[in-house]
ROBAGU-911762 format. One record per residue: chain; x, y, z of N, C-alpha, C, CB in turn; residue number from 1. Coordinates in nm, 2 decimals. Glycine has a CB too. Example, Ala and Ser with C-alpha at 12.3 -4.5 7.8 and 13.67 -1.06 7.14 Angstrom:
REM ROBAGU-911762
+------+--------+--------+--------+--------+--------+--------+--------+--------+--------+--------+--------+--------+-----+
: unit :   n_xx :   n_yy :   n_zz :  ca_xx :  ca_yy :  ca_zz :   c_xx :   c_yy :   c_zz :  cb_xx :  cb_yy :  cb_zz : pos :
+------+--------+--------+--------+--------+--------+--------+--------+--------+--------+--------+--------+--------+-----+
:    A :   1.32 :  -0.57 :   0.78 :   1.23 :  -0.45 :   0.78 :   1.32 :  -0.33 :   0.78 :   1.13 :  -0.45 :   0.90 :   1 :
:    A :   1.28 :  -0.22 :   0.71 :   1.37 :  -0.11 :   0.71 :   1.29 :   0.00 :   0.79 :   1.41 :  -0.06 :   0.57 :   2 :
+------+--------+--------+--------+--------+--------+--------+--------+--------+--------+--------+--------+--------+-----+
END
This chain:
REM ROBAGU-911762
+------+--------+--------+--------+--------+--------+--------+--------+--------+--------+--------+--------+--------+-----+
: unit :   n_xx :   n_yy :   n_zz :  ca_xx :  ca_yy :  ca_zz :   c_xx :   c_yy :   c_zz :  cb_xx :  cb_yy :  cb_zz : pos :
+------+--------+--------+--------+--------+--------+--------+--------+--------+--------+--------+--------+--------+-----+
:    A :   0.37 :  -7.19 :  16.09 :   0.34 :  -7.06 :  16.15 :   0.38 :  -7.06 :  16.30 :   0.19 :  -7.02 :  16.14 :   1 :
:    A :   0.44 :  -6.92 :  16.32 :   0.51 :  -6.98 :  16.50 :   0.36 :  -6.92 :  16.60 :   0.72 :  -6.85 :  16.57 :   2 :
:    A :   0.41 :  -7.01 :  16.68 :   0.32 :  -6.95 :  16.81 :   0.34 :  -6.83 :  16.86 :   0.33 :  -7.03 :  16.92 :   3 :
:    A :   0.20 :  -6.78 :  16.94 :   0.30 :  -6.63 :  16.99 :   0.40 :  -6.67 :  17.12 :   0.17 :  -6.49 :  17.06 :   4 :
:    A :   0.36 :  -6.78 :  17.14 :   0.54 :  -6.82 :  17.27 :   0.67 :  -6.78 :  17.19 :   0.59 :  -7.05 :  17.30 :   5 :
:    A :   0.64 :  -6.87 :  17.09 :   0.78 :  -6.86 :  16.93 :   0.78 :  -6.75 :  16.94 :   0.78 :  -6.91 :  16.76 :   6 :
:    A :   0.72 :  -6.69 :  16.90 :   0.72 :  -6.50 :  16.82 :   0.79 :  -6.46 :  16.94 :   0.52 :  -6.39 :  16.77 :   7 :
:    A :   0.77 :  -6.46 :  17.07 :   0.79 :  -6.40 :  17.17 :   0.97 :  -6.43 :  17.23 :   0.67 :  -6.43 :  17.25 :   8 :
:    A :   0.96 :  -6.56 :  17.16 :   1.17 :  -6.55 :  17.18 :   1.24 :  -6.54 :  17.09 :   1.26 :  -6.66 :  17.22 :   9 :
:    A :   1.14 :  -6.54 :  16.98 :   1.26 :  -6.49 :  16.87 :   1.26 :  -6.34 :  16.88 :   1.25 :  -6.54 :  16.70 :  10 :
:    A :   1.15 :  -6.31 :  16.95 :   1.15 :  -6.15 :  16.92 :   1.23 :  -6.10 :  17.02 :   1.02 :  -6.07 :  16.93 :  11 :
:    A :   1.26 :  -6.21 :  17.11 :   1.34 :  -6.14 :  17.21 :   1.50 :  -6.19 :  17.19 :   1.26 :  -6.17 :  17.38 :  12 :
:    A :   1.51 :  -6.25 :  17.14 :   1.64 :  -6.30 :  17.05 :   1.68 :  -6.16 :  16.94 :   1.59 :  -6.46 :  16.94 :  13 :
:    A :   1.62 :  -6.16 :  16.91 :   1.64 :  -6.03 :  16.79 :   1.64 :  -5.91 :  16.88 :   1.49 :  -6.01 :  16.65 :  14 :
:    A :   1.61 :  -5.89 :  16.98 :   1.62 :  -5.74 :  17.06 :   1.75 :  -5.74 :  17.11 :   1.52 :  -5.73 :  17.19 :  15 :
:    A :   1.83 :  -5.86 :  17.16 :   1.93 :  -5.92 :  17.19 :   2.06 :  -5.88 :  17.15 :   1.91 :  -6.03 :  17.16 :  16 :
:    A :   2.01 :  -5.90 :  17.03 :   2.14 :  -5.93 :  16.89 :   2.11 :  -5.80 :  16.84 :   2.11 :  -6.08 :  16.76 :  17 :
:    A :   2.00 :  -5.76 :  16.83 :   2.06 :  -5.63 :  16.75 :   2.04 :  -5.49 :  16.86 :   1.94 :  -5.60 :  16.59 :  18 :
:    A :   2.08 :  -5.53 :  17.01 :   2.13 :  -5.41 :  17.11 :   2.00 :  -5.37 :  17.11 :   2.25 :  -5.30 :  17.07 :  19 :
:    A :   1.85 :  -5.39 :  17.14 :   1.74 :  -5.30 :  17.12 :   1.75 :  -5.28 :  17.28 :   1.58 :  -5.36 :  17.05 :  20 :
:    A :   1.63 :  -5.20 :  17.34 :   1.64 :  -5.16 :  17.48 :   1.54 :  -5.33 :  17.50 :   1.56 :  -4.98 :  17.54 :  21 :
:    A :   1.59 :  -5.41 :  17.63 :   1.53 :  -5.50 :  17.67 :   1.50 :  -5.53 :  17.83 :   1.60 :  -5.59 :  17.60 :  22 :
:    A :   1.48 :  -5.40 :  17.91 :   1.46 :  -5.37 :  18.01 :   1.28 :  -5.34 :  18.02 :   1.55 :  -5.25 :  18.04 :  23 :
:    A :   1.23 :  -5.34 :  18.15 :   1.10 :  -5.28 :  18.16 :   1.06 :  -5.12 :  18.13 :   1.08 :  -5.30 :  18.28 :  24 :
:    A :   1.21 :  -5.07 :  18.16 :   1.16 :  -4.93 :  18.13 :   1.20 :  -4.91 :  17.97 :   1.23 :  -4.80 :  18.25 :  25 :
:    A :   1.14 :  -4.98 :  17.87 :   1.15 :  -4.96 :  17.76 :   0.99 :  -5.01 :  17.71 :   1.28 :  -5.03 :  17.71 :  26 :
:    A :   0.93 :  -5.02 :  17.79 :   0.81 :  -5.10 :  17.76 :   0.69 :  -4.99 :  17.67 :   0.75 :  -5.16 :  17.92 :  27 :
:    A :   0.72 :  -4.82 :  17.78 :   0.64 :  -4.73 :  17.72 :   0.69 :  -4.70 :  17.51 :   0.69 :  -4.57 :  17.85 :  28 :
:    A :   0.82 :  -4.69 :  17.52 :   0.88 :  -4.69 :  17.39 :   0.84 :  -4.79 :  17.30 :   1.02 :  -4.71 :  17.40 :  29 :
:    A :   0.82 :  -4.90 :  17.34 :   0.76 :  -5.00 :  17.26 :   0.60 :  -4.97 :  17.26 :   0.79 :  -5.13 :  17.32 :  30 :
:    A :   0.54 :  -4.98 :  17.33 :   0.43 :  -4.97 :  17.36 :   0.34 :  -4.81 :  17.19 :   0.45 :  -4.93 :  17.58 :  31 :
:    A :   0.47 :  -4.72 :  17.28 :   0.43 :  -4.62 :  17.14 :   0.49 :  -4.68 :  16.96 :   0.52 :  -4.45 :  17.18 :  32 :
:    A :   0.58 :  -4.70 :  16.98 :   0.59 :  -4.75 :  16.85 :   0.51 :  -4.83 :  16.79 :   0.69 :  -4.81 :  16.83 :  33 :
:    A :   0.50 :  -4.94 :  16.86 :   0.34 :  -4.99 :  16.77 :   0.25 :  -4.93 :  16.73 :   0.25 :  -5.07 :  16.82 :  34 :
:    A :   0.25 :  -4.83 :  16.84 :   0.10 :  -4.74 :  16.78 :   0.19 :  -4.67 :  16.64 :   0.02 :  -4.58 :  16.93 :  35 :
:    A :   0.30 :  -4.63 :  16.70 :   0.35 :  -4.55 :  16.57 :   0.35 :  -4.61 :  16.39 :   0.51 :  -4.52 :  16.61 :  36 :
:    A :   0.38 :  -4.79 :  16.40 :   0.39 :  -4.87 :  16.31 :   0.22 :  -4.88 :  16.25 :   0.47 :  -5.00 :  16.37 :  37 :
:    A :   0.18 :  -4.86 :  16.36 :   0.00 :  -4.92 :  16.31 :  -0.06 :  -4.79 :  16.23 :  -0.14 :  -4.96 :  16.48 :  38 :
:    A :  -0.01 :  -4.63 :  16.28 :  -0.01 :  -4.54 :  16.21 :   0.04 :  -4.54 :  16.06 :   0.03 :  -4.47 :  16.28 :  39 :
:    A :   0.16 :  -4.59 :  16.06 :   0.23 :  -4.65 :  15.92 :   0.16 :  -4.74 :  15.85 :   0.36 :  -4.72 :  15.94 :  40 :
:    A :   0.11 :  -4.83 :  15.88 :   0.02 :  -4.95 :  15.82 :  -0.12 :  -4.91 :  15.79 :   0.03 :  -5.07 :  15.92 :  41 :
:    A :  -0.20 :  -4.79 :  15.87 :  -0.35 :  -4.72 :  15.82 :  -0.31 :  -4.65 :  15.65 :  -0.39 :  -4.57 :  15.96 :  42 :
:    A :  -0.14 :  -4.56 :  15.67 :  -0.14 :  -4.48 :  15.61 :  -0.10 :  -4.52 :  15.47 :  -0.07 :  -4.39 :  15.68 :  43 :
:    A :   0.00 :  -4.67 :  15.45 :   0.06 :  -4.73 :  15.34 :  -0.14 :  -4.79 :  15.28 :   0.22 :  -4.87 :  15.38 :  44 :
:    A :  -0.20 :  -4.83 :  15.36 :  -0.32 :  -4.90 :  15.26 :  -0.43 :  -4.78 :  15.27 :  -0.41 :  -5.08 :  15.32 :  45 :
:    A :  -0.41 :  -4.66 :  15.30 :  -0.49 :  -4.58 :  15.27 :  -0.47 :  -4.52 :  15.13 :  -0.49 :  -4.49 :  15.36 :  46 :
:    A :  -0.31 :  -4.50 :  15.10 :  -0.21 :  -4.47 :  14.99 :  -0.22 :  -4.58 :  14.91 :  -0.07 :  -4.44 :  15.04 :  47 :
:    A :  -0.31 :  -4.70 :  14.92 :  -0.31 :  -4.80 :  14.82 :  -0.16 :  -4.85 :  14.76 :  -0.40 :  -4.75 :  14.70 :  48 :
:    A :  -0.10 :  -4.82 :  14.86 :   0.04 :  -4.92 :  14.84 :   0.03 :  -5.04 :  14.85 :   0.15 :  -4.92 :  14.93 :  49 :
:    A :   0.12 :  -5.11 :  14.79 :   0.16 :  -5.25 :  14.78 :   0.12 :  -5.35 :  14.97 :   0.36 :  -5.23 :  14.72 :  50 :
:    A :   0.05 :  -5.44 :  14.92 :  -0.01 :  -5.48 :  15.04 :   0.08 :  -5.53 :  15.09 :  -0.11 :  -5.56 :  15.04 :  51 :
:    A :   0.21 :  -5.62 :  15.04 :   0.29 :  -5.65 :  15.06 :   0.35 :  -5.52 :  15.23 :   0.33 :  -5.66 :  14.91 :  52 :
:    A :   0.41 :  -5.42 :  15.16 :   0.42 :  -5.35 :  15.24 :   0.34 :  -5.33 :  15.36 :   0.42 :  -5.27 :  15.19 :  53 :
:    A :   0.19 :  -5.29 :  15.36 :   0.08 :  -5.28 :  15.44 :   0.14 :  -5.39 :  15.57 :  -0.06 :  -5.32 :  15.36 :  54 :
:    A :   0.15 :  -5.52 :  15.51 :   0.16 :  -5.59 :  15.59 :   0.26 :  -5.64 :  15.70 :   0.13 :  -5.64 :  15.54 :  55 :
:    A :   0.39 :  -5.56 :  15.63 :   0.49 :  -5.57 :  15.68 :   0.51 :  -5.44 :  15.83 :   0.58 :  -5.57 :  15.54 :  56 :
:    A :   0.43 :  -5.35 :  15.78 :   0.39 :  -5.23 :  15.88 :   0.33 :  -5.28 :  16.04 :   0.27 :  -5.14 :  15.79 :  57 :
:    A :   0.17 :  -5.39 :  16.00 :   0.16 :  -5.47 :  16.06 :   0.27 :  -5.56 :  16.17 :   0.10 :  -5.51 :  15.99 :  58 :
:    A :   0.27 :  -5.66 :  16.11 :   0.41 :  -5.73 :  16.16 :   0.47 :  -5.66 :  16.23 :   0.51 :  -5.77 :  16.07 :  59 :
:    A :   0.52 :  -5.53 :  16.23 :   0.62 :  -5.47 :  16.27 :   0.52 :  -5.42 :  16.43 :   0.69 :  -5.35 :  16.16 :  60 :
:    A :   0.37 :  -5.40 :  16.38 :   0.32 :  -5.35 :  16.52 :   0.30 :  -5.50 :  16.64 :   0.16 :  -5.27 :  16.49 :  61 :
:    A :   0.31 :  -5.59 :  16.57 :   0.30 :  -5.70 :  16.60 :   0.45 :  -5.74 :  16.66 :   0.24 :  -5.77 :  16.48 :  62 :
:    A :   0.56 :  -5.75 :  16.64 :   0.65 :  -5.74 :  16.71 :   0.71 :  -5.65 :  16.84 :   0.70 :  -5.73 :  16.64 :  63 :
:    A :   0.65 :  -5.52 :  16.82 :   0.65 :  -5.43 :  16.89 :   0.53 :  -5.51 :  17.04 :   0.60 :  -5.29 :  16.78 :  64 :
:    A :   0.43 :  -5.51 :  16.99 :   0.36 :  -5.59 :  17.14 :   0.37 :  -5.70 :  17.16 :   0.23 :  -5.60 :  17.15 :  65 :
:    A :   0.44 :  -5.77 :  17.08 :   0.49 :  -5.92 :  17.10 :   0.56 :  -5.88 :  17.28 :   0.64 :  -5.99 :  16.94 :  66 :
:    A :   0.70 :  -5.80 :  17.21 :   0.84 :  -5.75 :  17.28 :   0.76 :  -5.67 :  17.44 :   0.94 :  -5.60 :  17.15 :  67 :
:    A :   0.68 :  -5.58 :  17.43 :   0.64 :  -5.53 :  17.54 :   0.56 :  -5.66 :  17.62 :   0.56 :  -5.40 :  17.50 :  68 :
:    A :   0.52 :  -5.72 :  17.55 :   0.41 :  -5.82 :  17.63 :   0.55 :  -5.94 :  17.70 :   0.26 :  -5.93 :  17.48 :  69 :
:    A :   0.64 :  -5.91 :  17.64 :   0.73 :  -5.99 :  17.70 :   0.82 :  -5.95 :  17.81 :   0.80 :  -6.03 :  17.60 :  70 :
:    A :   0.81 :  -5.80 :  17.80 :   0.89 :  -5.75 :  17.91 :   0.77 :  -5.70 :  18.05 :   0.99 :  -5.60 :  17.84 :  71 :
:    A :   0.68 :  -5.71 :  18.01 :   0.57 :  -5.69 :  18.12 :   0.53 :  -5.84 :  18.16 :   0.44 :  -5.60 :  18.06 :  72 :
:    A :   0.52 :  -5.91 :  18.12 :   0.50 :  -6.02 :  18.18 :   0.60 :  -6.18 :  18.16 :   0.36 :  -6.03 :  18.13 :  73 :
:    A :   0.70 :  -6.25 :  18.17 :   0.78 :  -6.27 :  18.09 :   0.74 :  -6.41 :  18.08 :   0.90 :  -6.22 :  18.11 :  74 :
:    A :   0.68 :  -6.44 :  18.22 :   0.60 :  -6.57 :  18.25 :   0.47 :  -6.64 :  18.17 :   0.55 :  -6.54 :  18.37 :  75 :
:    A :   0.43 :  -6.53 :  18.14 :   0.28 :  -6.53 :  18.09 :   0.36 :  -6.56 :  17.98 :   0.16 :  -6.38 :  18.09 :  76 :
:    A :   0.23 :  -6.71 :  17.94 :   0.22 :  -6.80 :  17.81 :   0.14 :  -6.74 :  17.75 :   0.18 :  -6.94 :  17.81 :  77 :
:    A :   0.15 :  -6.67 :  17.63 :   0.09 :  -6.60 :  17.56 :   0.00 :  -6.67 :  17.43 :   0.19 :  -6.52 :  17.53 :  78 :
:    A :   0.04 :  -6.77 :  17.45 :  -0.08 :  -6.88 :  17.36 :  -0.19 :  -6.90 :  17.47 :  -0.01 :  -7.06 :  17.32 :  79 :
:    A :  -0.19 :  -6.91 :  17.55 :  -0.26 :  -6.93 :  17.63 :  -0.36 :  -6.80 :  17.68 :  -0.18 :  -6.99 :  17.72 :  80 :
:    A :  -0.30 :  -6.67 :  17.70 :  -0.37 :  -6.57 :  17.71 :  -0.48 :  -6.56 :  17.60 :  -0.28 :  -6.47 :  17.70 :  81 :
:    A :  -0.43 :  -6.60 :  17.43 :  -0.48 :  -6.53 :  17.35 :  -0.58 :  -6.66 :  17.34 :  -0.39 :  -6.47 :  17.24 :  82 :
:    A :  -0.59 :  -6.74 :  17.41 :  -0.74 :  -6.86 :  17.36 :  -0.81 :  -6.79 :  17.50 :  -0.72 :  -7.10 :  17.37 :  83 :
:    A :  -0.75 :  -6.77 :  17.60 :  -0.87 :  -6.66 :  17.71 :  -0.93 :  -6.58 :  17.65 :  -0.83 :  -6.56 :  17.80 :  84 :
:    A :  -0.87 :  -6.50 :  17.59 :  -0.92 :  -6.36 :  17.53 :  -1.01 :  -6.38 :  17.44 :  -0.81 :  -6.27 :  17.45 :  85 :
:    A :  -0.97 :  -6.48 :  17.34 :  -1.10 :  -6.51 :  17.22 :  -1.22 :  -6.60 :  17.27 :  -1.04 :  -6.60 :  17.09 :  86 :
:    A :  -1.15 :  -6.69 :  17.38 :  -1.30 :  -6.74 :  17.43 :  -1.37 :  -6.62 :  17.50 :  -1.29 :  -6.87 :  17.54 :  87 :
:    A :  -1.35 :  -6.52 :  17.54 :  -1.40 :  -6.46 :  17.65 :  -1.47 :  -6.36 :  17.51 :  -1.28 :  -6.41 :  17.80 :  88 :
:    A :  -1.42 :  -6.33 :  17.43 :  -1.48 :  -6.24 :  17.32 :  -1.59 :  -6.28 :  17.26 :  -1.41 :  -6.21 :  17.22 :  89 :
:    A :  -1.59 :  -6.45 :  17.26 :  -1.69 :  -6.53 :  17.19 :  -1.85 :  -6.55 :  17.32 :  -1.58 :  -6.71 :  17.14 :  90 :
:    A :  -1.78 :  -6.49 :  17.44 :  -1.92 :  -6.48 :  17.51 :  -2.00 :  -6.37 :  17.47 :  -1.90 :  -6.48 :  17.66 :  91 :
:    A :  -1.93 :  -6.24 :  17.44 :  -1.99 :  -6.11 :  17.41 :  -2.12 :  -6.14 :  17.30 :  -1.87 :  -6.01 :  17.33 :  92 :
:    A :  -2.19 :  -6.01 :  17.36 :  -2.29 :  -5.97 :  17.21 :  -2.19 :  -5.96 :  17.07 :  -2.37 :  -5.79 :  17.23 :  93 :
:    A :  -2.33 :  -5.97 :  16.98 :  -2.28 :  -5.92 :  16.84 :  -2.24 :  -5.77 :  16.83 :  -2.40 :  -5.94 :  16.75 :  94 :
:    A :  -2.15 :  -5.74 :  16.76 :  -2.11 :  -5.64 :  16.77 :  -2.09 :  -5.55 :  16.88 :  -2.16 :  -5.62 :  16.71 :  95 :
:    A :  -2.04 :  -5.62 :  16.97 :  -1.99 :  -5.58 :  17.08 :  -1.91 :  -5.48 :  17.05 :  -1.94 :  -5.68 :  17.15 :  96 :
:    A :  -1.94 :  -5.31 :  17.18 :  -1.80 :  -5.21 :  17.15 :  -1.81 :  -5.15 :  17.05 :  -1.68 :  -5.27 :  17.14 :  97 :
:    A :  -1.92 :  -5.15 :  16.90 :  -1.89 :  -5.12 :  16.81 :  -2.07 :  -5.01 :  16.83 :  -1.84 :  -5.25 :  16.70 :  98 :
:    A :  -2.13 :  -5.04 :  16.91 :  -2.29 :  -4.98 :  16.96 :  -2.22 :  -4.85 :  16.87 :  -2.34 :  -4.96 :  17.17 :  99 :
:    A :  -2.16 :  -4.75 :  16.90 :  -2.14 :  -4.57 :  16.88 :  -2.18 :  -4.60 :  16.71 :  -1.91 :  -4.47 :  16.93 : 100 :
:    A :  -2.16 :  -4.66 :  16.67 :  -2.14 :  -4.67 :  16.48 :  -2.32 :  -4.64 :  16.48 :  -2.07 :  -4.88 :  16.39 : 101 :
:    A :  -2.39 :  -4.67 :  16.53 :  -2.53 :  -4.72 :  16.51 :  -2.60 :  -4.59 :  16.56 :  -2.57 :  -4.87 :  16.60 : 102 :
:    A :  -2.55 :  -4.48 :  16.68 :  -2.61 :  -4.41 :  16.69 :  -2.67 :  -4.31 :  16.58 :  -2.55 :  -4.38 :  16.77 : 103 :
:    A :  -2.74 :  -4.24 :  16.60 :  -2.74 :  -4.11 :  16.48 :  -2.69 :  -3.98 :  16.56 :  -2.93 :  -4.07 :  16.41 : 104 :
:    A :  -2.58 :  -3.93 :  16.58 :  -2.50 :  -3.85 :  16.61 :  -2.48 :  -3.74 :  16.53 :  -2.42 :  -3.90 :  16.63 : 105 :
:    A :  -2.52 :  -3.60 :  16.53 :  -2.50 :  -3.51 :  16.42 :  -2.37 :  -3.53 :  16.38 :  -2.52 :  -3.38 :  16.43 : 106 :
:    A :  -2.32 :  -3.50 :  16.26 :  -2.16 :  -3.48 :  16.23 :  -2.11 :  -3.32 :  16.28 :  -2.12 :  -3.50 :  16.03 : 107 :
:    A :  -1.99 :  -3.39 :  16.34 :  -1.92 :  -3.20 :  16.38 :  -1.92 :  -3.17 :  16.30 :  -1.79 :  -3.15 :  16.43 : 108 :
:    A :  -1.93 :  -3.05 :  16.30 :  -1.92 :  -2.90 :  16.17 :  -1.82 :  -2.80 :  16.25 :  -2.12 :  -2.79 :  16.13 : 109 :
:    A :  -1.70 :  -2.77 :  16.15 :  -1.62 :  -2.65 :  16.16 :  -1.71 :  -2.54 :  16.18 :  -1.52 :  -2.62 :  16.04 : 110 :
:    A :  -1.68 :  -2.40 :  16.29 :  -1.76 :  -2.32 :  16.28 :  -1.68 :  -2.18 :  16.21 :  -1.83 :  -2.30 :  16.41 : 111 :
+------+--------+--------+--------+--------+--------+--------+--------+--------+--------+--------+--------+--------+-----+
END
């Protein structure tokens, strides 16, 4: 399994080779497409498609921030970010960020 360092030159190897935009000001474009791919990937396992697929939708949002995280920072060891981030998550409360689920909030009603 590659590291996200790996993920992050081959993804930028593949932006390369297949002419993608590999500038900073491509970062917003990327930045939306993931969201756009992760929209694709809610919508294929909502549709009970083949997970196969599902996952590949993923991946794809996963490339997409690989690529931006690479053009925004190009220095930044990104293995290294991502044991910050999880240690720093592992200090949080339980269910941290997720509190709104627990309220009792009326449901909106169309009027």
């Amino acid at each position: 399994m590659p590291s996200f360092e790996e993920a992050k030159k081959k993804v930028g190897e593949l932006v390369v080779a297949k002419g993608f935009g590999n500038t900073p000001d491509e970062i917003p474009k990327k930045l939306l497409f993931a969201f756009i791919e992760l929209g694709e990937a809610g919508d294929s396992w909502k549709k009970s498609k083949p997970t196969e697929e599902t996952i590949e939708e993923l991946i794809d949002v996963i490339f997409y921030v690989v690529d931006a995280a690479r053009l925004i920072a190009p220095n930044t060891n990104l293995d290294d970010a991502f044991e910050r981030k999880l240690a720093k998550n592992h200090t949080r409360p339980h269910r941290y960020g997720e509190g709104f689920r627990d309220k009792n909030v009326p449901p909106v009603t169309s009027s």
